[in-house]
C-alpha positions in Angstrom: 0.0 0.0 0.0 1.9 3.6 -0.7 2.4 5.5 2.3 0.2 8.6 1.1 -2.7 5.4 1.6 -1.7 4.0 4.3 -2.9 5.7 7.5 -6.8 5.4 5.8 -6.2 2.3 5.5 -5.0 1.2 8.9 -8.3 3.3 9.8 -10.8 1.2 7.8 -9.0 -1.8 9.2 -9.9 -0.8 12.8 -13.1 0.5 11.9 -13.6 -2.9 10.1 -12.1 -5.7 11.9 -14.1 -6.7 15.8 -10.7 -6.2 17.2 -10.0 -3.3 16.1 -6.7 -3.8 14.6 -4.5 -5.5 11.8 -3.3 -9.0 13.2 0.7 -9.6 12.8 2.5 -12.3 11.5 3.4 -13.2 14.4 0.0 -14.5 15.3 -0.7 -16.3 11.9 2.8 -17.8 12.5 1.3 -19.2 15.7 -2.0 -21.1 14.2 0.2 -22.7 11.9 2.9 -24.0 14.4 0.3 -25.0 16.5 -1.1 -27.2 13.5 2.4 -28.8 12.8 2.7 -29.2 16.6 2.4 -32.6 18.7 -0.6 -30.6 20.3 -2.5 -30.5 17.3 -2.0 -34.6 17.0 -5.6 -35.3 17.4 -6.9 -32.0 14.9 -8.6 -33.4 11.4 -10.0 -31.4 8.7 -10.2 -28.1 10.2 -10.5 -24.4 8.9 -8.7 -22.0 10.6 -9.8 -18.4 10.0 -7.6 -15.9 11.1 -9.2 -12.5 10.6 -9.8 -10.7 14.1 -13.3 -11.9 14.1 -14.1 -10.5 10.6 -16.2 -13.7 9.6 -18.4 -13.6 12.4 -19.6 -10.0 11.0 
């Protein structure tokens, strides 16, 4: 996004997304170690959605 853009879109984002901000990478990262984790041994066929609560809208 060019920077003139950026700071309205930041602003949709929060206006947009239930939480109210733009998730990192850092927290995708985490759903998928989780999924390729011993933890995650007895997960099947599953749909993460990773959106700040955007689908539930």
């Amino acid at each position: 996004i060019p920077a003139p853009f950026r700071e309205q879109y930041d602003a949709q984002i929060r206006a947009t997304v239930p939480l109210k901000r733009q998730g990192t990478p850092e927290e995708a990262a985490a759903v998928a170690l989780f999924l390729l984790s011993d933890d995650a041994g007895y997960v099947t066929g599953s749909q993460y959605v990773v959106d700040g609560g955007l689908l539930r809208l």
